[in-house]
C-alpha positions as CSV (number, residue, x, y, z in Angstrom):
1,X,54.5,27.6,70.8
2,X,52.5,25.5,73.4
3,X,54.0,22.8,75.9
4,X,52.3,20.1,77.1
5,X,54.1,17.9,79.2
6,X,52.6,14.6,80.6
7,X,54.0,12.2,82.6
8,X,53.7,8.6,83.3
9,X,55.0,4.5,84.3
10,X,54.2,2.9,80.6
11,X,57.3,3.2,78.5
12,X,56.1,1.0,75.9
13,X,52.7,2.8,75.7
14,X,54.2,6.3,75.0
15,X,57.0,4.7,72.4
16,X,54.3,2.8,70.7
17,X,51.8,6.1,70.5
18,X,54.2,7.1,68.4
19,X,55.1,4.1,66.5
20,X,51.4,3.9,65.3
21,X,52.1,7.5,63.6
22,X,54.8,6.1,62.1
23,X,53.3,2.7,61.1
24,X,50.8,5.3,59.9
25,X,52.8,7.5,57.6
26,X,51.7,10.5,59.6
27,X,54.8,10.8,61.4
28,X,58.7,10.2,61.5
29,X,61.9,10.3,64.4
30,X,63.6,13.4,63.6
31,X,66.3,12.7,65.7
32,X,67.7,10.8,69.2
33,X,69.8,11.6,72.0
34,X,72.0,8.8,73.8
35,X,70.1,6.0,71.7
36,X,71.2,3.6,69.7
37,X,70.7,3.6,66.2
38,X,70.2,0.2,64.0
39,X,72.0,-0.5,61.3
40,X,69.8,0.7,58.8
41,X,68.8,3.6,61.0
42,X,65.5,2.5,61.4
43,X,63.9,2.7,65.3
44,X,61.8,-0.1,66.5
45,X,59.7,0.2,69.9
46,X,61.9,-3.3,70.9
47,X,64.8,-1.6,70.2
48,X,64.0,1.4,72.3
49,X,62.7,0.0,75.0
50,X,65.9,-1.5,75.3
51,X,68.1,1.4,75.2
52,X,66.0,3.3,77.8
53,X,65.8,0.0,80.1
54,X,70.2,0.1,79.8
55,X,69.8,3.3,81.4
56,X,67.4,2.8,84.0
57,X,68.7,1.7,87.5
58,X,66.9,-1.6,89.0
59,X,65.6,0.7,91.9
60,X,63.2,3.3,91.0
61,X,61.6,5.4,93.7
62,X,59.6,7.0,91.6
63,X,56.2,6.3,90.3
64,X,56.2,8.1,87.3
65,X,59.8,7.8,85.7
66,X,58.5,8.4,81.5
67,X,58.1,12.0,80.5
68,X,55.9,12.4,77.4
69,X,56.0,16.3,75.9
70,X,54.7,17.4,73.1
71,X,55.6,21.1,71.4
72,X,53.5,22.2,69.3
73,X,53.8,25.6,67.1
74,X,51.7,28.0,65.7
75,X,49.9,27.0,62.7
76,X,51.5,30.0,60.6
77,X,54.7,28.6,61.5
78,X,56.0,26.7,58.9
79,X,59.1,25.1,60.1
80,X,62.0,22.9,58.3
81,X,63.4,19.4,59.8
82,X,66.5,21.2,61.1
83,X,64.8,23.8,62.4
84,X,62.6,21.3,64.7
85,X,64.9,19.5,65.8
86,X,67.1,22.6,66.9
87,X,64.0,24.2,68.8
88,X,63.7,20.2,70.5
89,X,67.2,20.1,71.0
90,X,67.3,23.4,73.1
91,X,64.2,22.9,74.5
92,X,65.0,19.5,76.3
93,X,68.7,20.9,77.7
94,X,67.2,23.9,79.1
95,X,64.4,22.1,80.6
96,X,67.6,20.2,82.7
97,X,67.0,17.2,80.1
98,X,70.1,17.7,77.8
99,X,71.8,14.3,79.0
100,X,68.8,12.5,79.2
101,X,68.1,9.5,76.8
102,X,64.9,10.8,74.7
103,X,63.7,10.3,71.2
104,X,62.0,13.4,69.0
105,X,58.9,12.9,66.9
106,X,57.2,14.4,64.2
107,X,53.9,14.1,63.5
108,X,52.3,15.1,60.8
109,X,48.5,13.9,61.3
110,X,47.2,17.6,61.1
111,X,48.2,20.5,58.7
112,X,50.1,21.8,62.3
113,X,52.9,19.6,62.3
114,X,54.6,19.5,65.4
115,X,56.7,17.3,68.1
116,X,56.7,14.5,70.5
117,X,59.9,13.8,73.2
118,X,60.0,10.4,75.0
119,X,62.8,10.8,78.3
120,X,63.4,9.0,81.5
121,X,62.5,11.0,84.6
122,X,65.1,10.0,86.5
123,X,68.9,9.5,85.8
124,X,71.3,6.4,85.8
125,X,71.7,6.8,89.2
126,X,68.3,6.7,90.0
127,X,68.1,10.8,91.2
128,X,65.1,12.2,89.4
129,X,65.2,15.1,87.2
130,X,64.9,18.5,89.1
131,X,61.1,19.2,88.4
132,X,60.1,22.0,90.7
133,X,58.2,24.5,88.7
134,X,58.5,22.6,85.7
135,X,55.3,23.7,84.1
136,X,56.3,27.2,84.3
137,X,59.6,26.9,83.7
138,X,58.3,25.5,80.6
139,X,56.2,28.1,79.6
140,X,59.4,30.5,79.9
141,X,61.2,28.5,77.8
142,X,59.0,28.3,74.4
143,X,58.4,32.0,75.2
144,X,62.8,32.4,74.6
145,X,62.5,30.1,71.6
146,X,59.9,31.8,70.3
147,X,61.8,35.4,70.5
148,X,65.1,33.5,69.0
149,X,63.4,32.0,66.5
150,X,60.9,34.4,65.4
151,X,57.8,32.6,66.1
152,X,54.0,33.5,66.4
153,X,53.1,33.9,70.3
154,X,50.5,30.9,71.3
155,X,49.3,29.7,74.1
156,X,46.8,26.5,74.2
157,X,44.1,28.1,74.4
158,X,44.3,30.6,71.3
159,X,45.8,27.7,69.4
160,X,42.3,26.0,69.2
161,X,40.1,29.5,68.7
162,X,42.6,30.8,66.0
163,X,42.8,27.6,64.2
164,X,40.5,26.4,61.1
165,X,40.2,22.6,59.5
166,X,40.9,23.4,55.7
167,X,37.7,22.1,53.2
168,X,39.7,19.2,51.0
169,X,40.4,20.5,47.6
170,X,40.2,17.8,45.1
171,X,41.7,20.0,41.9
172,X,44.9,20.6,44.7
173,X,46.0,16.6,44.8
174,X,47.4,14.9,47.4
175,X,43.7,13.7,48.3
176,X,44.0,11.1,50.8
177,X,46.2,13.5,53.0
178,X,43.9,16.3,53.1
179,X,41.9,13.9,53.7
180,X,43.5,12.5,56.5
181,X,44.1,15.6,58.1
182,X,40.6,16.9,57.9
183,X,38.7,14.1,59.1
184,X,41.4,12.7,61.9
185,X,41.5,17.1,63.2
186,X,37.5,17.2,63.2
187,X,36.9,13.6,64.9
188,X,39.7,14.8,67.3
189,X,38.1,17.9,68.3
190,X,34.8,17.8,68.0
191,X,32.1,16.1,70.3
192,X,29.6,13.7,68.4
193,X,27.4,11.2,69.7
194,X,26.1,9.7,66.1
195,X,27.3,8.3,62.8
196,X,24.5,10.8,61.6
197,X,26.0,14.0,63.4
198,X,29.8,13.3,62.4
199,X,28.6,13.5,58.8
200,X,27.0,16.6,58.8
201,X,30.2,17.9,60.4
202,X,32.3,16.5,57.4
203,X,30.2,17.2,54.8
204,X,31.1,21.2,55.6
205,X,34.7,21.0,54.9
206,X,34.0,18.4,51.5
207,X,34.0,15.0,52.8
208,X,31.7,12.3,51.9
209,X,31.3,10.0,54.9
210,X,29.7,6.7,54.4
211,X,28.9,2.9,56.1
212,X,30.1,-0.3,54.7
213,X,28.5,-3.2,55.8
214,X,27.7,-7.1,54.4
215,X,29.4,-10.2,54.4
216,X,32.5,-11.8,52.6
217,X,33.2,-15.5,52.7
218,X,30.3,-15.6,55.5
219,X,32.6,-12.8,57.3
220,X,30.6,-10.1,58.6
221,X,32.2,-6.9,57.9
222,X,31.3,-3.2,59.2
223,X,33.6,-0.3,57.8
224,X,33.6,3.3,56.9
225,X,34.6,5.0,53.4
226,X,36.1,8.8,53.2
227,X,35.6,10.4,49.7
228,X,36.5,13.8,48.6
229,X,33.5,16.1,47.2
230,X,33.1,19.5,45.8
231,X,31.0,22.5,47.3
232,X,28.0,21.1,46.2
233,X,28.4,17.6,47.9
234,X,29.4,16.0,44.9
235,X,32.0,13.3,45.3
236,X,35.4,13.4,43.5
237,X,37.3,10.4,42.8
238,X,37.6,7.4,44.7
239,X,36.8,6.7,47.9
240,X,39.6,5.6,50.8
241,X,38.8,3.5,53.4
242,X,39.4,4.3,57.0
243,X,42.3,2.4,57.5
244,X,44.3,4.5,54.9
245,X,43.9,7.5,57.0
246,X,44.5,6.4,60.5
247,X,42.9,4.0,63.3
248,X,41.6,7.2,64.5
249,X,38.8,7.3,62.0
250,X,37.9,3.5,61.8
251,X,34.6,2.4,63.0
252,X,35.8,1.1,66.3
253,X,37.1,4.2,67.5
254,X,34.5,6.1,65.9
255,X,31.9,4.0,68.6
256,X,34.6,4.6,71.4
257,X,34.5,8.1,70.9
258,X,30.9,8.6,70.6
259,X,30.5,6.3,73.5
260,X,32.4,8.6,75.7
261,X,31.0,11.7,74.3
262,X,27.2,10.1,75.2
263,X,28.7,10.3,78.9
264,X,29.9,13.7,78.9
265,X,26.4,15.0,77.8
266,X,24.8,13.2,80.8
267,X,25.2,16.3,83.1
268,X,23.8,18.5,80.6
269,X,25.1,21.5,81.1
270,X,26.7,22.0,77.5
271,X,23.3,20.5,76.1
272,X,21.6,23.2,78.1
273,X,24.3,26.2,77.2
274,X,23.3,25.4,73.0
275,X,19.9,25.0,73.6
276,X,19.6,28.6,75.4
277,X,21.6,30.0,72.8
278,X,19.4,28.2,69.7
279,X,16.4,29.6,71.5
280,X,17.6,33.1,71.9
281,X,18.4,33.4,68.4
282,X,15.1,31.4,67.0
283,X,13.0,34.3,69.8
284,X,14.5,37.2,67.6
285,X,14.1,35.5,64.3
286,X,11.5,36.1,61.6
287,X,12.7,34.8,58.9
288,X,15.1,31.1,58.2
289,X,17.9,33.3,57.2
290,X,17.6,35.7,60.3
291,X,17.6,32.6,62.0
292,X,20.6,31.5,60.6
293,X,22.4,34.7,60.8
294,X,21.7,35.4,64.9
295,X,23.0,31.5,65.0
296,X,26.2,32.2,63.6
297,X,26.8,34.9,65.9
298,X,26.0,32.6,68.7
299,X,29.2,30.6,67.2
300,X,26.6,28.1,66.6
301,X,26.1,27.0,62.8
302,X,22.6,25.2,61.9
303,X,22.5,22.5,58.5
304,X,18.9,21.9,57.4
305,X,18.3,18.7,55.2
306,X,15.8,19.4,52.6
307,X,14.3,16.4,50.3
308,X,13.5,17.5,46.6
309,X,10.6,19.0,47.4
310,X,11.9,21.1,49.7
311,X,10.7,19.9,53.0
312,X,12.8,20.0,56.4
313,X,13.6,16.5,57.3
314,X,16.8,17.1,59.2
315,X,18.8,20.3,61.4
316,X,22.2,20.0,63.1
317,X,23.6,22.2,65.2
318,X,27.2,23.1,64.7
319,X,28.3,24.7,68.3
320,X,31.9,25.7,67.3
321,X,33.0,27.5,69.9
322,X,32.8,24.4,72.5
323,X,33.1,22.0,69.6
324,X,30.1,20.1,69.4
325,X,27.4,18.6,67.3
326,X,23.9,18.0,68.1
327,X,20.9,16.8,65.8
328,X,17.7,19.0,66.3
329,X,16.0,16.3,67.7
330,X,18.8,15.1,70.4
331,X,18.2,18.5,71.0
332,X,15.2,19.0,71.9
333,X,11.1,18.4,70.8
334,X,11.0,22.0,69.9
335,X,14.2,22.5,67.7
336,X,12.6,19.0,65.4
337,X,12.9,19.6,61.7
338,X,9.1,19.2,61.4
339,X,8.6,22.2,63.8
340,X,11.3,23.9,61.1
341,X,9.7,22.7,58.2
342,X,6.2,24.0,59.5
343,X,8.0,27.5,61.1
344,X,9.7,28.4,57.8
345,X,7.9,26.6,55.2
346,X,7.1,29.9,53.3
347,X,10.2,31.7,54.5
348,X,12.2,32.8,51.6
349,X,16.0,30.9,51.4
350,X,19.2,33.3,51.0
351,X,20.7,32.8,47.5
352,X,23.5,32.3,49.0
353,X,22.8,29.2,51.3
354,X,23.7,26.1,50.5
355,X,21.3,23.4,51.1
356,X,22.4,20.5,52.4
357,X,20.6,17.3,50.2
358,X,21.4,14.0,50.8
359,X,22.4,12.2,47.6
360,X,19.5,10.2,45.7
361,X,21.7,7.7,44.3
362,X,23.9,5.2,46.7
363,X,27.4,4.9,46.8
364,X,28.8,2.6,43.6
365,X,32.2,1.5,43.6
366,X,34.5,1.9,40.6
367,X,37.0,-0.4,41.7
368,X,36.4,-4.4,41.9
369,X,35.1,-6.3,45.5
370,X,37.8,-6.4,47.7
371,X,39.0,-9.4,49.4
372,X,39.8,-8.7,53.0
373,X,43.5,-9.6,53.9
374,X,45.4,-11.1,57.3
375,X,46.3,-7.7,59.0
376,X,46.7,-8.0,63.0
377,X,45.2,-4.3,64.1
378,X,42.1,-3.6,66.3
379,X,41.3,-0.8,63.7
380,X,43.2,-1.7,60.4
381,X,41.8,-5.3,60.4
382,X,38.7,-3.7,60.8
383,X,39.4,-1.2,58.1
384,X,41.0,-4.2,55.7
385,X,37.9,-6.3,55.6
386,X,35.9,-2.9,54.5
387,X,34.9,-3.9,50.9
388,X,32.1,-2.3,48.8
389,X,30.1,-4.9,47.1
390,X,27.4,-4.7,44.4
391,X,24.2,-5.1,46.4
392,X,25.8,-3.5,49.9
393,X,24.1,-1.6,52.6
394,X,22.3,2.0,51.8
395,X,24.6,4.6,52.1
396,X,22.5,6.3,54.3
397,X,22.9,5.4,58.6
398,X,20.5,6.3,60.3
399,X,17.1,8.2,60.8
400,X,19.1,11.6,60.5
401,X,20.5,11.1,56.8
402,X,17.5,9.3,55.0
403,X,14.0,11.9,54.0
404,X,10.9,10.0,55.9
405,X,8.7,7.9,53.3
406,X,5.3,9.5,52.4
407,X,2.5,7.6,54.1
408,X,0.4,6.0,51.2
409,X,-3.3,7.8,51.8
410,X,-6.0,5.3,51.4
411,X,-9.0,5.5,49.1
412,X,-12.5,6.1,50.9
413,X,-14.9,3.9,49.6
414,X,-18.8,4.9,48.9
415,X,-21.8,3.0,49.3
416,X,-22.5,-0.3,50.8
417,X,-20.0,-2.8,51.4
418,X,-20.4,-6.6,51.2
């Protein structure tokens, strides 16, 4: 079980992180300590706020007086309520936070479930918590729960190698929460820096991603669409739109992200570490599915996009080790899927590869025009207004997910012209 322990001076902003997940039905309050419940036994972040401000002295010394941890098992670890809350419970007074004023989280947002503890710092007296070697102490303390408890040894670092994103299974049910915890895990984790890339990346674990745009009631509106496919891309039932699985995955975020992932690749040094690899591997390769094979053992996965005829139009590279996606042609010149198409135009494919094909016909809707609602959310309003009309915008975004169009060759004319 890992520990990550953060603190801060924004009450409201830790209480209402976990409001959204609530708001979200991705998480729940398992329990509270020294709070006061409402009547109905509901939590709001007003009501919170006040019961942590009652216990607050009007003279804080200290900066930072919120502590935001979350604990966070194994993934083989399937744990009940009770047990949670127990491991929370001992956790907090062992860390010297057993008479402290803090609320306990679930979230369920990922196929890992696990915790989230909002506590004052600092006591009603204004004395702050002893937090000399608190990190370590920490570290000691999920390794006893652990033991009691009989859970799976992790620390932060194997959590992320050991652990996979599960392909959605349509036949299984429960759609739109695989769903949810696919693409909100992936867009989480991974670096992308296109609409193009991030699609790719789905499409491997059997999501469909798509762009909404047009106009209702002279509205503009701009919106994304999760479906569920098979292996072979094929989609299954009906779509969801973002807002159903979490601001995370809406269109604004989606730009924020990419935005900040654009500004990460600036020094270049990850850029440069995939492109040595990709050129290692493509140096000892003869053949498309050598190629592919010396890739994967780089921990780099490549998905070519072939039109019907069978000509290259597109490569993305998959680094999963460092989490990243990268288009050939963000890439570099020399990894462009002409260059591929031309390189392994009369390789032979492996039976077994999948090709990755865009499909020819665009997105229909089997459910009437929507008609965006009033809801007050940077991301759900966004989401509400996404409506899929007859006549909308191609399903394809970008130069990466559409085959180029055949230049028309022009008929040579004999003899003298007038």
């Amino acid at each position: 079980m890992v520990a990550k322990i953060n603190v801060g001076s924004s009450l409201f902003g830790a209480l209402a992180y976990n409001q959204n997940k609530i708001d979200e039905e991705q998480g729940k309050v398992l329990f509270s300590n020294r709070m006061f419940e409402s009547e109905d036994g509901n939590f709001s972040i007003q009501r919170c706020m006040e019961c942590f401000e009652m216990q607050l002295p009007q003279d804080i010394k200290t900066e930072k007086p919120i502590i935001h941890i979350s604990l966070n098992p194994h993934p083989d670890d399937k744990l009940s309520d009770e047990q949670l809350s127990e491991i929370a419970q001992e956790y907090m007074e062992k860390l010297g936070y057993g008479n402290q004023p803090y609320m306990v989280y679930k979230h369920e947002d990922i196929d890992r479930h696990h915790l989230h503890i909002v506590s004052l710092r600092v006591d009603e007296n204004g004395k702050k918590i002893n937090d000399k070697f608190e990190h370590r102490r920490s570290k000691d303390i999920t390794r006893e729960l652990e033991t009691k408890y009989g859970l799976h040894p992790a620390e932060k670092k194997q959590q992320q190698d050991n652990y996979q994103f599960q392909k959605v299974n349509y036949a299984a049910g429960d759609v739109k929460h695989q769903l949810s915890n696919t693409v909100r895990g992936i867009v989480n984790t991974y670096q992308f820096q296109s609409f193009g890339e991030l699609k790719t990346l789905l499409s491997l674990y059997n999501v469909h991603t798509e762009e909404v745009k047009g106009e209702v009631r002279g509205k503009p509106y701009h919106g994304i669409v999760y479906s569920a496919t098979d292996d072979a891309g094929e989609k299954q039932g009906n779509p969801f739109k973002s807002f159903r699985l979490g601001k995370s995955v809406g269109v604004d975020s989606l730009n924020r992200r990419m935005e900040r992932t654009a500004g990460k690749w600036k020094d270049g040094k990850l850029k440069n570490n995939i492109k040595g690899r990709v050129s290692d591997a493509l140096k000892a390769s003869g053949s498309r599915h050598q190629f592919e094979k010396n890739l994967k053992e780089k921990g780099i996965e490549v998905i070519f996009r072939e039109n019907t005829e069978g000509r290259i139009y597109g490569a993305t590279f998959i680094d999963h080790e460092n989490k990243a996606v990268l288009n050939g042609s963000r890439l570099g010149k020399e990894f462009s899927a002409n260059v591929f198409n031309d390189l392994f135009r009369e390789s032979p494919v492996n039976e077994e590869h999948t090709k990755q094909v865009v499909p020819k016909e665009p997105f229909t809707p089997s459910v009437e025009p929507f008609v965006p609602s009033e809801r007050q959310s940077e991301d759900s309003s966004i989401g509400s207004l996404f409506s899929i009309l007859p006549g909308g915008s191609d399903s394809t975004a970008g130069n990466d997910n559409a085959p180029p169009t055949p230049k028309r060759k022009k008929k040579r004319r004999y003899g003298r012209q007038m």
